[in-house]
C-alpha positions as CSV (number, residue, x, y, z in Angstrom):
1,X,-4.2,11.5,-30.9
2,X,-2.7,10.5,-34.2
3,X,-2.1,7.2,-35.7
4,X,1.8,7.9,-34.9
5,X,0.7,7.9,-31.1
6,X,-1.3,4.7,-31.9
7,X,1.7,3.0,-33.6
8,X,4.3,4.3,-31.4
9,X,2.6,3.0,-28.1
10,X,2.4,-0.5,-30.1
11,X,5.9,-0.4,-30.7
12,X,6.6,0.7,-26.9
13,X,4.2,-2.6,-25.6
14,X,5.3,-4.9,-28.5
15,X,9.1,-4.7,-27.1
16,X,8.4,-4.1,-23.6
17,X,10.1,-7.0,-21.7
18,X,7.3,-6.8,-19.1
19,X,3.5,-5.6,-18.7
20,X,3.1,-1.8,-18.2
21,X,1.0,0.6,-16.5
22,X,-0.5,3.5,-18.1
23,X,1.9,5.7,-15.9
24,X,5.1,3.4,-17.1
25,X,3.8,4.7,-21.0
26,X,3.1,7.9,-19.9
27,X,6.5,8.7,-18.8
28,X,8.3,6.2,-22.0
29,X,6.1,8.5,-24.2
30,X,7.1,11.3,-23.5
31,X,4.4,14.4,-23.5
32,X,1.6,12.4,-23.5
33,X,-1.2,12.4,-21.1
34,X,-2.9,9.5,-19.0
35,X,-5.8,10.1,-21.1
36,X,-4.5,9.7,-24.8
37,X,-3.1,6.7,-23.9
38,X,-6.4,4.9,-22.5
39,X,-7.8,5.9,-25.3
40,X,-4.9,4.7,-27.7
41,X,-4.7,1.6,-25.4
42,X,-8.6,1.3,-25.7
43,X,-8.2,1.3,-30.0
44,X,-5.2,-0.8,-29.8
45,X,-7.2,-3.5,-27.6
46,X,-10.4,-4.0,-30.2
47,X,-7.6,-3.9,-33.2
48,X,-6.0,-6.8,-31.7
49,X,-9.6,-8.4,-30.7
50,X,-9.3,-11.1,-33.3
51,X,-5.7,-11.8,-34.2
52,X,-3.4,-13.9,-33.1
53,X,-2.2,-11.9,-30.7
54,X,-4.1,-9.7,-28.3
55,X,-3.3,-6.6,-25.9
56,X,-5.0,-7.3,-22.5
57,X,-4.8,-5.5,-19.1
58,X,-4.3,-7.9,-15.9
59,X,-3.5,-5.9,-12.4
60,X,-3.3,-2.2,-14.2
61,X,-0.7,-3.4,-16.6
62,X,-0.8,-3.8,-20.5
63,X,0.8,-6.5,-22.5
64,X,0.2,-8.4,-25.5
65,X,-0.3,-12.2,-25.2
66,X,-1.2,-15.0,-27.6
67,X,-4.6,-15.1,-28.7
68,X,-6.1,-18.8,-26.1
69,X,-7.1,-20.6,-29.3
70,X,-3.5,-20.1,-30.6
71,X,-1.5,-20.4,-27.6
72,X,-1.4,-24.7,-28.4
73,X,0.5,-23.6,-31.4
74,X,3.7,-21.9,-30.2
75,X,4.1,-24.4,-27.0
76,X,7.2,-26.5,-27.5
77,X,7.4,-28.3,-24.3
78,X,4.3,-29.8,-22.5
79,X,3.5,-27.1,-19.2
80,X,4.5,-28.9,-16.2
81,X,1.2,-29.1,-14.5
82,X,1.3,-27.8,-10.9
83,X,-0.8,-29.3,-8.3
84,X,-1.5,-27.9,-4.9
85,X,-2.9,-29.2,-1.7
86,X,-5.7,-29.0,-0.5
87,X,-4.1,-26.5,2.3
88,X,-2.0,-24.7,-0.4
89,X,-5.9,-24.4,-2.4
90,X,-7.7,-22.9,0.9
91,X,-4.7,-20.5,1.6
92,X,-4.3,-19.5,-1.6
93,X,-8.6,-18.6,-2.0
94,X,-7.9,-17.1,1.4
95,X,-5.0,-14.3,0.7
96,X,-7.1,-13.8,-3.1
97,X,-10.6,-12.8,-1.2
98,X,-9.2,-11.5,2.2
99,X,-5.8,-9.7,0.9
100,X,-4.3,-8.3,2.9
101,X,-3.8,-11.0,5.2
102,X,-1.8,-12.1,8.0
103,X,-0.4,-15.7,9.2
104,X,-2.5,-15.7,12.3
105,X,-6.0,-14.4,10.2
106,X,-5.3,-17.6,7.8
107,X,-4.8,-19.9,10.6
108,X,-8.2,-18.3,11.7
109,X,-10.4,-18.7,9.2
110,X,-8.8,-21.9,8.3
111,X,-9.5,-23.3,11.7
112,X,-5.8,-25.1,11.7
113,X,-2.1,-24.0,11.7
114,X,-0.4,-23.2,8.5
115,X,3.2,-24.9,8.0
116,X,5.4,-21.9,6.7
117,X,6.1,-24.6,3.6
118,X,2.4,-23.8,2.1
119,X,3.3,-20.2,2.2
120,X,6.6,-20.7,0.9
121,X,4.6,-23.4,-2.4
122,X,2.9,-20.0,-3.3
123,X,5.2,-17.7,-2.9
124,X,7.4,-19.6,-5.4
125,X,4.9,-20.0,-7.6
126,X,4.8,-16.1,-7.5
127,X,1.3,-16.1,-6.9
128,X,1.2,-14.7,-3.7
129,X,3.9,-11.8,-2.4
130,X,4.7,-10.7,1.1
131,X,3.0,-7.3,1.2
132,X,4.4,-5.7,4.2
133,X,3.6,-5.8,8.1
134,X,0.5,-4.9,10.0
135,X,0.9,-2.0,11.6
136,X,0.0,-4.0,15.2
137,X,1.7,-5.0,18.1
138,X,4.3,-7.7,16.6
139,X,3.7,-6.2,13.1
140,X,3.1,-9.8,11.7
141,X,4.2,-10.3,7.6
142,X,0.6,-9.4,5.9
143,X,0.1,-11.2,2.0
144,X,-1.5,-10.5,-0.7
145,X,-1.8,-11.7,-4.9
146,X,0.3,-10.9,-7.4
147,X,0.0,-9.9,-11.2
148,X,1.1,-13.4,-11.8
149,X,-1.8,-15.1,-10.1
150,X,-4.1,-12.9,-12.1
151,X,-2.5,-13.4,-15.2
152,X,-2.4,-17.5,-14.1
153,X,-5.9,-18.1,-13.6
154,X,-7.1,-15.6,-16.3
155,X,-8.5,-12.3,-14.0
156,X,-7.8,-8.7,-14.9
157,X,-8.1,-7.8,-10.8
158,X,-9.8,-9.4,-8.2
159,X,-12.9,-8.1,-8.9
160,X,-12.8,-11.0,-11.5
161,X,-13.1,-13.5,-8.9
162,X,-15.6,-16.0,-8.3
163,X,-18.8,-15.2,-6.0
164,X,-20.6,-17.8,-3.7
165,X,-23.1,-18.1,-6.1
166,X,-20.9,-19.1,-8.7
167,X,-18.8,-21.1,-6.8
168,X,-21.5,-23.2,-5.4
169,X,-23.0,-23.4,-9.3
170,X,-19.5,-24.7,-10.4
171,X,-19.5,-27.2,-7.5
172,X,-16.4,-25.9,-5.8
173,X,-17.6,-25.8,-2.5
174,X,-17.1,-28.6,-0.3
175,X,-20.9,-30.1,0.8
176,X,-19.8,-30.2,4.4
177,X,-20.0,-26.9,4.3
178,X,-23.1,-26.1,2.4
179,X,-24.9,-28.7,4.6
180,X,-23.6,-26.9,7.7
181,X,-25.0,-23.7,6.5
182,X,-28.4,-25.4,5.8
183,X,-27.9,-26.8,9.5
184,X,-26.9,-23.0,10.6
185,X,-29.7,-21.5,8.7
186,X,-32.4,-23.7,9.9
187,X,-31.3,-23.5,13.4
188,X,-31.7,-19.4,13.1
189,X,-35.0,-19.8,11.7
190,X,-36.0,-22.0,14.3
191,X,-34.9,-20.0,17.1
192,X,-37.0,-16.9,15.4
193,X,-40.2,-18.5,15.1
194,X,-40.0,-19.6,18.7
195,X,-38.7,-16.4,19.7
């Protein structure tokens, strides 16, 4: 592709008032094909590697964004910083490593009812989306991310998220747990060596 394609998909993300997918510039562009634009989106990403602004891809969609070191300088009020619970924190980590997820399959795993008010924090926060029903008897709401969570905490999909390993490394899990583990897992061996 030319440097015209190059420049004209620029122009397209530059004044784009939201983040798109390749098929979104695929169809704005006309007769170009899924591949070109990769590519062009591939060129356009190291271009912008180290200036002030950069073109990055979180959930399938492009945008341009402020380069982090920069982004201090074009703040003009202070980000409200938004705290969660401790149950808004566990259900949020559960609909981000089990999406899609029901009500009922949070309330398992968390071992205690959710108030529909936790659900409702996150929802407003527009991190997490109702993402249908199961198809089950009662067909209970299932939830899932969205691009906004990703885009909050930095990830370009899920994939991104942390593992246990690094979880445990960052100190993020709570030591009741780990030390039940180490209870669970020395209990297991025990039983095989006298089995």
């Amino acid at each position: 592709m030319s440097d015209g394609f190059d420049r004209a998909l620029e122009a397209t993300l530059f004044a784009a008032e939201e983040a798109m997918t390749v098929d979104a510039l695929v169809n704005h562009l006309g007769a170009a094909a899924a591949a070109d634009v990769r590519q062009a989106l591939a060129r356009l990403q190291v271009h912008y590697r180290e200036r002030g602004v950069r073109l990055v891809e979180r959930g399938g969609r492009w945008h341009f964004e402020t380069a982090p070191d920069l982004a201090h300088i074009l703040r003009r009020e202070r980000e409200q910083v938004r705290r969660l619970s401790r149950a808004a924190t566990e259900v949020l980590a559960i609909v981000a490593y089990h999406e899609p997820v029901s009500r009922a399959e949070i309330e398992s795993i968390r071992g205690v009812q959710t108030s529909s008010g936790t659900l409702d924090v996150l929802m407003e926060a527009g991190w997490v989306r109702a993402a249908g029903r199961r198809e089950v008897p009662g067909r209970p709401v299932i939830y899932g991310t969205t691009s906004a969570f990703l885009d909050h905490f930095g990830l370009s999909s899920r994939k991104d998220l942390p593992g246990i390993d690094e979880l445990k490394a960052a100190g993020l899990l709570d030591p009741v747990d780990e030390a039940f583990d180490a209870l669970a897992n020395e209990d297991a061996a025990a039983a095989e060596s006298d089995g």
